[in-house]
C-alpha positions as CSV (number, residue, x, y, z in Angstrom):
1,X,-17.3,-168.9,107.6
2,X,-18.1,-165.5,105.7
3,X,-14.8,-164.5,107.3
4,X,-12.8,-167.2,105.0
5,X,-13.6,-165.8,101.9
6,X,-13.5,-162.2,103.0
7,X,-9.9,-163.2,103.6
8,X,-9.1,-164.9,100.8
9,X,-10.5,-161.9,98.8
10,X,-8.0,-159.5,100.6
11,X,-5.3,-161.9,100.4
12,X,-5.4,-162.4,96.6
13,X,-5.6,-158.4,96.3
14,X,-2.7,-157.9,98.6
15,X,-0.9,-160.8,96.7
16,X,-1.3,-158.8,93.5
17,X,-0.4,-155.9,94.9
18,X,3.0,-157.5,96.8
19,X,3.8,-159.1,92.8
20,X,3.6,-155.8,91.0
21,X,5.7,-154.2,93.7
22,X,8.3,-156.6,93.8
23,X,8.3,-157.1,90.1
24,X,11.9,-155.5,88.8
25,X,11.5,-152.4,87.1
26,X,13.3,-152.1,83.3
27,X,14.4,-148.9,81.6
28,X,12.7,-147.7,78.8
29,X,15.4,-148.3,76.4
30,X,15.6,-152.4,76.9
31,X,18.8,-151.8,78.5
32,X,19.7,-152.6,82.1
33,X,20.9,-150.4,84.5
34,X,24.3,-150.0,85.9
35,X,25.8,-151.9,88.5
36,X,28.6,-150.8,91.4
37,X,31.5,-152.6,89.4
38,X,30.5,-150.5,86.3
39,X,30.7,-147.8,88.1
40,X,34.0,-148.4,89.8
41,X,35.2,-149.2,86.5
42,X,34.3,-146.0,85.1
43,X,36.0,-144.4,87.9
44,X,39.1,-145.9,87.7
45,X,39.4,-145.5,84.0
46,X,38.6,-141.5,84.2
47,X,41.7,-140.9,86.9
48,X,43.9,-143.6,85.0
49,X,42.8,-141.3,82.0
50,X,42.9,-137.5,83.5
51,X,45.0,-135.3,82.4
52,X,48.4,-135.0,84.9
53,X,48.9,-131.6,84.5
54,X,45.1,-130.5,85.3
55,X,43.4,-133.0,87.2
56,X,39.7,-133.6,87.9
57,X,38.5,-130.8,90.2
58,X,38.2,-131.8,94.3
59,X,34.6,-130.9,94.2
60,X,33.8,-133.2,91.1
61,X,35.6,-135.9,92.7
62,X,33.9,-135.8,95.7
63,X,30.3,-135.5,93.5
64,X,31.3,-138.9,92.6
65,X,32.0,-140.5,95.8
66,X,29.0,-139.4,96.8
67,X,26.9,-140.8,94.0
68,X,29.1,-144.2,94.5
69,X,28.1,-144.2,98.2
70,X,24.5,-144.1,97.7
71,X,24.3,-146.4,95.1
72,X,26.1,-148.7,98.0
73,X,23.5,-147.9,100.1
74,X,20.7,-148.5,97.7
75,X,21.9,-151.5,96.8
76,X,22.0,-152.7,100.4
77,X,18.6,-151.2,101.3
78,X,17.4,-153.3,98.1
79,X,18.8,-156.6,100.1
80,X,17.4,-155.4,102.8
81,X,14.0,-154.9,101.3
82,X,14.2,-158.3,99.7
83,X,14.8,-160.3,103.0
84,X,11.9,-158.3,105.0
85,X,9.9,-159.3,101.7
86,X,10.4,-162.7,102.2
87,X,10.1,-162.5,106.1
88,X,6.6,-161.3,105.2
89,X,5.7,-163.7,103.0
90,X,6.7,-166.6,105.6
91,X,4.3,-164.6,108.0
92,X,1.6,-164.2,105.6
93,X,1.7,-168.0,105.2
94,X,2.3,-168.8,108.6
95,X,-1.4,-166.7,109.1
96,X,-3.1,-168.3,107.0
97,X,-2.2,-171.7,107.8
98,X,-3.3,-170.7,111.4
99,X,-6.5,-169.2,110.5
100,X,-7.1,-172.4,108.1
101,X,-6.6,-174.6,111.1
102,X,-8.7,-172.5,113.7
103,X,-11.7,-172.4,111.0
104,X,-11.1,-175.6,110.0
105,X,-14.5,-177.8,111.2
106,X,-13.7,-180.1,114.0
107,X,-14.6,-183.7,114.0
């Protein structure tokens, strides 16, 4: 029976734990951060705006492919991380139930 509450007790901490980790983080400023259609947006607007005559260097271009390709990936490593959350939690529940039903007295 001790072994109940002892898991309880290390459930509720993990819970905590699993809440301020998955709680969204805010910038400083209020503000929200940028998304992958802002910055396409900016993107297109800078070449729709460079000059003709001396356009954006090939090295500078590429810079910002390369940002916009990992923020593809973070953003699909953050859906990622959400549905393994979620998996976790349906397993966390899924234990406890079990061990509820195994210590549960029999009558």
């Amino acid at each position: 029976m001790t072994t109940t509450s002892t898991t309880t007790t290390v459930n509720a901490a993990a819970q905590s734990t699993l809440d301020r980790l998955n709680t969204p983080s805010r910038l400083s400023n209020g503000m929200q951060s940028l998304g992958q259609a802002d910055f396409l947006k900016l993107l297109t607007t800078q070449l729709t705006l460079q000059d003709p005559l001396e356009p954006t260097d090939n090295k500078d271009m590429l810079a910002q492919m390369a940002q916009f390709s990992a923020l593809a990936a973070t953003t699909e490593s953050g859906a990622t991380l959400e549905d393994i959350s979620a998996k976790l939690d349906r397993l966390i529940a899924a234990q406890e139930a079990t061990a509820r039903a195994v210590t549960s007295p029999q009558s």
